[in-house]
Backbone bond lengths (Angstrom), bond angles and torsions (degrees), N, CA, C in turn:
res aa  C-N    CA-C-N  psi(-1)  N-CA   C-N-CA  omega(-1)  CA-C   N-CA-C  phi
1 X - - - 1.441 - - 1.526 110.61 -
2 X 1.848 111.49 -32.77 1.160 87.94 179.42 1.436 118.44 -90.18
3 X 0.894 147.37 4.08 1.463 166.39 127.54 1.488 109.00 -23.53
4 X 1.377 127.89 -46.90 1.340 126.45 159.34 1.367 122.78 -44.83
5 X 1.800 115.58 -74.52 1.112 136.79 145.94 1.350 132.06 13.22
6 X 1.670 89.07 -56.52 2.032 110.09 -164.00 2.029 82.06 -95.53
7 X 0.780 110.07 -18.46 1.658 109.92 -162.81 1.576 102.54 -85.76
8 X 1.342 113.96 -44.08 1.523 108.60 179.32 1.978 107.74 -82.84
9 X 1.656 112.36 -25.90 1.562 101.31 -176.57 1.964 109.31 -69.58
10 X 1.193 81.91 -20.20 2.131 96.24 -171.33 1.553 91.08 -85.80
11 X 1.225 134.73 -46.34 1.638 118.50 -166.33 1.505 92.60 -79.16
12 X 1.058 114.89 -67.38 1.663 121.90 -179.77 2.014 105.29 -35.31
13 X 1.031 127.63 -92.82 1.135 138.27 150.35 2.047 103.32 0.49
14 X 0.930 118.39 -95.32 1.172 139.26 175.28 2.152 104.02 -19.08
15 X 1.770 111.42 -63.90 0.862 122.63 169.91 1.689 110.47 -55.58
16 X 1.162 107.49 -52.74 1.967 109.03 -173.21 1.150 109.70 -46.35
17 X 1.489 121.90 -48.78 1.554 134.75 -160.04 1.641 81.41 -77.84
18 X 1.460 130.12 -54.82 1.431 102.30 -161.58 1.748 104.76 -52.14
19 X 1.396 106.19 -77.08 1.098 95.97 178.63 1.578 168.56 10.91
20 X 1.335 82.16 -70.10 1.570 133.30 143.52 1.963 106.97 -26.17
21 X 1.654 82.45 -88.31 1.827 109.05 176.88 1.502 99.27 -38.85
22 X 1.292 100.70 -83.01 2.366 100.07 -172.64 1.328 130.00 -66.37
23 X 1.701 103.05 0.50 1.411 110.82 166.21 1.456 98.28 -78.59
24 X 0.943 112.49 -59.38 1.968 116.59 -167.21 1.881 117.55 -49.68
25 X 1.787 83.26 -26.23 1.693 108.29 -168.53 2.032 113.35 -90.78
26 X 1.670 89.81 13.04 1.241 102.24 -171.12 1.777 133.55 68.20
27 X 1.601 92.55 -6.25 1.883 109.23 -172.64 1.841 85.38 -80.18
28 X 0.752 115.48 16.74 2.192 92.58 159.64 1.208 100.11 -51.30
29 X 1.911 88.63 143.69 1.832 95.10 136.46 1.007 148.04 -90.88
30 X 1.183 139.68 100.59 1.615 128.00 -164.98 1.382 111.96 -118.29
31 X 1.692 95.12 146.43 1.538 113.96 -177.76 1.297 122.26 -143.78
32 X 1.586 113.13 150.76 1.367 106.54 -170.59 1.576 126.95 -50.28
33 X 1.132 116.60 1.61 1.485 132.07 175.92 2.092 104.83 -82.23
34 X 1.430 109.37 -23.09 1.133 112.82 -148.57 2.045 79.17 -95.54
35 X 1.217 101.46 -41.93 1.457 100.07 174.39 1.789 132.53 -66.42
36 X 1.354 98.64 -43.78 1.353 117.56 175.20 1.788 97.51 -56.60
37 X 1.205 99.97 -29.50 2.006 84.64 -160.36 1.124 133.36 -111.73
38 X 1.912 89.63 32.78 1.559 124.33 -166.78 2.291 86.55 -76.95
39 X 1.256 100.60 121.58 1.371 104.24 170.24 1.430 124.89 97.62
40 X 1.665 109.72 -12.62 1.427 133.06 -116.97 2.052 90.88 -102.58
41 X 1.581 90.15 -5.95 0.918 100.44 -172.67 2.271 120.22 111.01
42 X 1.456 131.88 149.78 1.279 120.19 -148.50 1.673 102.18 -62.62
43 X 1.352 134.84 145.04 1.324 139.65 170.91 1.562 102.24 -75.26
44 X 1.082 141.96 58.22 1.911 137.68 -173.81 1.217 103.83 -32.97
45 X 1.938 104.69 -58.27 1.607 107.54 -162.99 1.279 124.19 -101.25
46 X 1.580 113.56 36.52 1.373 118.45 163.06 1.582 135.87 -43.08
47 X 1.074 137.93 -178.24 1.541 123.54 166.40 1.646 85.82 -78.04
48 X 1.000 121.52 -54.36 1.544 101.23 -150.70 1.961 103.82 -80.42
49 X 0.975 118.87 -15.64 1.595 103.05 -176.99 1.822 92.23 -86.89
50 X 1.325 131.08 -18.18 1.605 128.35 -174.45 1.973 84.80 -84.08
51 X 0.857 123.17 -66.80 1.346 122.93 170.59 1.458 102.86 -12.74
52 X 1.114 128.84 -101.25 1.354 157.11 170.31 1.756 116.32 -20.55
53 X 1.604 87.85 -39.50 1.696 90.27 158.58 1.544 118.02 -66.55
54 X 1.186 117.12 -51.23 1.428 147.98 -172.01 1.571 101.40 -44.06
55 X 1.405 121.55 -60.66 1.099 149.95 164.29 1.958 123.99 -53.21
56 X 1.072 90.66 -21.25 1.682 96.61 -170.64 1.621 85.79 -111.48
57 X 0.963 115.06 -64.74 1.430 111.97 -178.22 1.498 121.44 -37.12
58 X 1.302 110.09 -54.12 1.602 112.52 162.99 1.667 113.66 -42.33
59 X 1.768 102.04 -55.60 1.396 87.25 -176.80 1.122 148.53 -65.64
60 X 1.669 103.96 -21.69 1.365 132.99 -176.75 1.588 113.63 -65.88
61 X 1.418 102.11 -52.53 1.719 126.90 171.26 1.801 101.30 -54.24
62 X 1.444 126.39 -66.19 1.556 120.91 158.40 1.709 133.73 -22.68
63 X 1.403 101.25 -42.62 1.245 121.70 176.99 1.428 110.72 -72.84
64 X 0.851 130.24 -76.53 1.473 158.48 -156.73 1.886 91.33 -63.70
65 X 1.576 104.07 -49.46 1.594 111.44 165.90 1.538 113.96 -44.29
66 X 1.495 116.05 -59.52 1.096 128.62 -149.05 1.713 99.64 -80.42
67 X 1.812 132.90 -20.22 1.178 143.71 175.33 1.268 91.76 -83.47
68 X 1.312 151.96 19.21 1.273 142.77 -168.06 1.603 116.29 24.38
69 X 1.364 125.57 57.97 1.295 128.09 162.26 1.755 106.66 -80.24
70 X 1.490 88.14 170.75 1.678 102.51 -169.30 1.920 101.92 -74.88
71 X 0.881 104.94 169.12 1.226 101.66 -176.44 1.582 126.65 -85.37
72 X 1.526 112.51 -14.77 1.250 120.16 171.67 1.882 80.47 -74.50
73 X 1.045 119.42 -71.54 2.121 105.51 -159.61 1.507 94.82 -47.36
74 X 1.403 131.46 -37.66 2.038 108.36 -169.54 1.391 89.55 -62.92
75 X 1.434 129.44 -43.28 1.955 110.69 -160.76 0.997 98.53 -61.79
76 X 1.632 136.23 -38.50 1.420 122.12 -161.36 1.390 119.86 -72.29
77 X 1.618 93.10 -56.53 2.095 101.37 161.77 1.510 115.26 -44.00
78 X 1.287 124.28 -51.03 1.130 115.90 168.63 1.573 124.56 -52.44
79 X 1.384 129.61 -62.58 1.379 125.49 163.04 1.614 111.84 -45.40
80 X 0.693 130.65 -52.65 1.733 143.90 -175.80 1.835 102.89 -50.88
81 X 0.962 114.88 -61.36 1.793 129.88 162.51 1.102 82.86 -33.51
82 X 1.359 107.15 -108.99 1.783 133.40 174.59 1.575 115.88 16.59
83 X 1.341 104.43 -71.82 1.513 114.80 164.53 1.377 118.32 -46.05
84 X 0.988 114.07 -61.63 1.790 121.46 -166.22 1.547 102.99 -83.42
85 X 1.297 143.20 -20.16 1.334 136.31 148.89 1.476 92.37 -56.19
86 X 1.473 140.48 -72.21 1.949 117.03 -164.54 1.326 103.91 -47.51
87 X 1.080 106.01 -60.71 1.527 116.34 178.96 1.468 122.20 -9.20
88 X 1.503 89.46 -76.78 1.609 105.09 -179.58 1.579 112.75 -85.53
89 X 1.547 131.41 35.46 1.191 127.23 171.48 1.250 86.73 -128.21
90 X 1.397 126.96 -45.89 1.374 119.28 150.40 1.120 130.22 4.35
91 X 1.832 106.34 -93.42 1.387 122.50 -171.15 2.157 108.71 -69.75
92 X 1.476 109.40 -15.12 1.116 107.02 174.15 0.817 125.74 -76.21
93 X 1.129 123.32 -28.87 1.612 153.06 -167.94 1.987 115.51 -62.99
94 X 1.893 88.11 -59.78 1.174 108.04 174.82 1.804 100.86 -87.17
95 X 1.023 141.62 48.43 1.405 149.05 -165.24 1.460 102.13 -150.08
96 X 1.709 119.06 -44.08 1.206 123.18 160.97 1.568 121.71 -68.27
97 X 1.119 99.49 -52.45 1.876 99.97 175.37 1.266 125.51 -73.20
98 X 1.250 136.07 12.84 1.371 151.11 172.06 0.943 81.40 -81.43
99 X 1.842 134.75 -75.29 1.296 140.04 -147.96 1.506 98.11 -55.49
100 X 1.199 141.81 -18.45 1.121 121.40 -154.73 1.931 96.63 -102.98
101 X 1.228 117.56 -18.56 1.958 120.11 172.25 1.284 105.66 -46.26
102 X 1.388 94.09 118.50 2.024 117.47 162.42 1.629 112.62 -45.08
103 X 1.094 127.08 107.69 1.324 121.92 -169.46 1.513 90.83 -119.20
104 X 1.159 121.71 43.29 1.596 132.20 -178.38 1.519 97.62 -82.11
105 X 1.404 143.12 126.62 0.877 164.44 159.10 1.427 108.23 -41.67
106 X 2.102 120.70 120.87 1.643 106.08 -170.58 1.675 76.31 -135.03
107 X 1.433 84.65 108.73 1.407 102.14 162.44 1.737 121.22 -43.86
108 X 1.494 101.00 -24.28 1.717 115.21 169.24 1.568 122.11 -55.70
109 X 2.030 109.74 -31.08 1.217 108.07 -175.85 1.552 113.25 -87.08
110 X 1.514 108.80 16.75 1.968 109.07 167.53 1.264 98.06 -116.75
111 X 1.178 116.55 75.16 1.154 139.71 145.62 1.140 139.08 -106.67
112 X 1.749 141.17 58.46 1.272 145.65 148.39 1.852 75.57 159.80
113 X 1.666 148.11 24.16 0.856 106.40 132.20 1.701 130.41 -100.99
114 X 1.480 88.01 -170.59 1.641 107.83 -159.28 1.717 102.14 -90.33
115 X 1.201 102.78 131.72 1.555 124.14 178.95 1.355 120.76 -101.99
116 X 1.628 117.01 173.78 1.148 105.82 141.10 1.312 121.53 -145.41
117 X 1.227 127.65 161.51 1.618 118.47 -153.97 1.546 107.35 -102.50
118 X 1.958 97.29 115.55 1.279 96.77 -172.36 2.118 116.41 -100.36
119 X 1.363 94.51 11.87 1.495 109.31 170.68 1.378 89.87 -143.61
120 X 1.709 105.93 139.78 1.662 128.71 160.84 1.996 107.00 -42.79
121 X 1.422 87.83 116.23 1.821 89.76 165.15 1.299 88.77 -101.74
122 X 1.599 100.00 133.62 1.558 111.39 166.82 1.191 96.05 -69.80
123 X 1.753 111.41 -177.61 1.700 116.43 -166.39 1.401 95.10 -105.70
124 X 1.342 126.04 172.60 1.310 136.39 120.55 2.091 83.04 103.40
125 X 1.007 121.19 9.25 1.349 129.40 -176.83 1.861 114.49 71.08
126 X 1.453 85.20 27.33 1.833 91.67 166.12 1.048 125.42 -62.16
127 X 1.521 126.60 -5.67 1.378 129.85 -176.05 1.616 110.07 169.66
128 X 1.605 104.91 -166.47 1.657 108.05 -153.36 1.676 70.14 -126.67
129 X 1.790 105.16 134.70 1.507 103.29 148.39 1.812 106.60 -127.03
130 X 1.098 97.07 -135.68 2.017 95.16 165.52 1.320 135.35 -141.15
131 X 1.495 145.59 159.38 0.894 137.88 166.73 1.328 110.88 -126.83
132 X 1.633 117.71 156.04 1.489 101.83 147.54 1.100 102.57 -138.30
133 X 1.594 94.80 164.77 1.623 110.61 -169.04 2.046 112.86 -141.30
134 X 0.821 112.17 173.11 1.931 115.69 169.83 1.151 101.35 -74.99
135 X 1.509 117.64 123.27 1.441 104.92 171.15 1.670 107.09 -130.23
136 X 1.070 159.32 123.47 1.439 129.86 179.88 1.904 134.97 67.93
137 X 1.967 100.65 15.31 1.245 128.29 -176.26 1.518 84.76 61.36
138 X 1.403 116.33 84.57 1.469 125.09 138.89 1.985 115.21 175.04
139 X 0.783 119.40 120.16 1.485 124.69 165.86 1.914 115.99 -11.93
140 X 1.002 128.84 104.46 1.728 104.23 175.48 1.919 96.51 -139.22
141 X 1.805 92.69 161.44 1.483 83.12 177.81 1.450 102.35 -117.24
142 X 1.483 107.47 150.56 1.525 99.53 176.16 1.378 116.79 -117.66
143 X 1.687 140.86 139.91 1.541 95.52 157.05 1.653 123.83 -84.14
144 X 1.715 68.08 161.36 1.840 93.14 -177.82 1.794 130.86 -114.44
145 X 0.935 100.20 139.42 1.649 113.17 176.59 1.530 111.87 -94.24
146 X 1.668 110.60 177.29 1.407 104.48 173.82 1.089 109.04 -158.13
147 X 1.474 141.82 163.88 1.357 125.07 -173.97 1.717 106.79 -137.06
148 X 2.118 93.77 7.88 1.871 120.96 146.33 1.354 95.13 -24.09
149 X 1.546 117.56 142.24 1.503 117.97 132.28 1.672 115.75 -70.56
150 X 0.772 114.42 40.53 2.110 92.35 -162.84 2.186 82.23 -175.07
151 X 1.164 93.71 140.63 1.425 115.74 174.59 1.511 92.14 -77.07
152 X 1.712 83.01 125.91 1.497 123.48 175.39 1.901 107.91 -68.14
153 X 1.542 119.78 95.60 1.363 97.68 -172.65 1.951 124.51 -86.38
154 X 1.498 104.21 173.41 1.265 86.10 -176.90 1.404 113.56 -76.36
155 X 1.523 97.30 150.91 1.535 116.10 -172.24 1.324 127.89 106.72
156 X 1.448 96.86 -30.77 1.431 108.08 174.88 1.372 115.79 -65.90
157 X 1.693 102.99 127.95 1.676 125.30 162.02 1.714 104.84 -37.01
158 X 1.089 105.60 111.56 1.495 115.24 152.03 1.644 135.46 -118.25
159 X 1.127 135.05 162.25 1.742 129.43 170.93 1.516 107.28 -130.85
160 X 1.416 93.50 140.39 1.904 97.73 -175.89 1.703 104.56 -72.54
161 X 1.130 108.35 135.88 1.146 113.08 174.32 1.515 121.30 -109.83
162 X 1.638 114.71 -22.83 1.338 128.09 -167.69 1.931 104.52 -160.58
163 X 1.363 85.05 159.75 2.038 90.96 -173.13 1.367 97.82 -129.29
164 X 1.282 131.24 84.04 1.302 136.90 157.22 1.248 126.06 -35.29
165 X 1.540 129.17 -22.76 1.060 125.44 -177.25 1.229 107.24 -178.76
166 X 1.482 127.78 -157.03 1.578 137.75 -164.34 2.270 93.83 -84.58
167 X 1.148 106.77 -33.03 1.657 97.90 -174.51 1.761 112.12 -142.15
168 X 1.572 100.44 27.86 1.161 97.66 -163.29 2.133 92.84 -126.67
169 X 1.449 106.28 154.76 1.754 86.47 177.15 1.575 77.27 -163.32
170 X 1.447 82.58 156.76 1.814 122.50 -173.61 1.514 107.38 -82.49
171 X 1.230 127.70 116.52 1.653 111.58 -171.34 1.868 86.86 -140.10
172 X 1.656 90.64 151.63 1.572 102.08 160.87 1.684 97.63 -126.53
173 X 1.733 95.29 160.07 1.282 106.97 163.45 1.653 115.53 -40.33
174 X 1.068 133.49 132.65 1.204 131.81 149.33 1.410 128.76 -32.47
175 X 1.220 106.57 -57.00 1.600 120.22 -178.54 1.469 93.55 -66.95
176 X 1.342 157.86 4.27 1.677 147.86 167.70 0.975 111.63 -98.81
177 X 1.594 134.60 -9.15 1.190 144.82 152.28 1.879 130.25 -22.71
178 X 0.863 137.19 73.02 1.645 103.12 -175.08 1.249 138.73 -52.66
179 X 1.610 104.29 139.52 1.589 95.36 -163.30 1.715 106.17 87.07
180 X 1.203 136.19 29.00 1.278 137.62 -178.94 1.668 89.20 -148.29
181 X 1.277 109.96 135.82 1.946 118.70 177.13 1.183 102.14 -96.03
């Protein structure tokens, strides 16, 4: 048994460190599965969290050997390791690939919300003033146009209605809305 033990911490072990090495060395493999499943929830049965089982399990079973426990408690310590090595390559795993989401700002996602105008938009599209609004869990300002007859003042509730360009967006008063008092 302990010959098993030493056989899964050395293959397991053996595999991690490669890993490890050609991940850092840029030789990963990656696939559109690896992207799609950023969030998607923990990957358990990856190569590398089954790896890591493989590897913990040996060690755990070694350990538990080496305290001279009975052999039903080494299978359990060993499975028990086992688990919480996937586990925790798991949750690391998906801890690394979060880091990797575009949190690039798309001026596309202020679209139908509500602002408020922190520079005068002249009316009738006489000019650019500003708003800001929540866009993407964070504060941003954009300029704004209007297609108001009457200058948009500051403070006033507004909603994007249109995106003129890369930093520029179409807003009406809020209150011109229908169905808005």
């Amino acid at each position: 048994m302990t010959t098993f033990f030493l056989t899964c911490a050395l293959v397991g072990g053996v595999l991690l460190l490669a890993q490890l090495v050609f991940g850092s060395l840029g030789a990963e493999h990656h696939t559109a599965t690896h992207e799609s499943s950023i969030g998607d929830g923990l990957q358990l049965f990856s190569v590398r969290a089954l790896t890591a089982a493989v590897a913990f399990f040996g060690i755990g079973g070694l350990g538990a050997r080496s305290l001279g426990a009975a052999t039903l408690l080494t299978c359990i310590t060993a499975v028990l390791l086992g688990a919480m090595g996937m586990f925790g390559v798991a949750v690391s795993m998906r801890a690394m690939l979060g880091l990797q989401r575009d949190a690039t700002l798309d001026i596309r996602n202020a679209m139908g919300k509500v602002g408020t105008v922190y520079v005068p938009v002249p009316g009738a599209l006489g000019g650019v003033g500003k708003v800001t609004l929540a866009v993407q869990g964070r504060t941003v300002e954009y300029q704004a146009v209007t297609l108001e007859g009457s200058v948009l003042p500051t403070g006033a509730p507004v909603i994007v209605v249109g995106i003129r360009d890369d930093d520029t967006l179409e807003v009406l008063l809020l209150s011109s809305i229908d169905g808005v008092p």
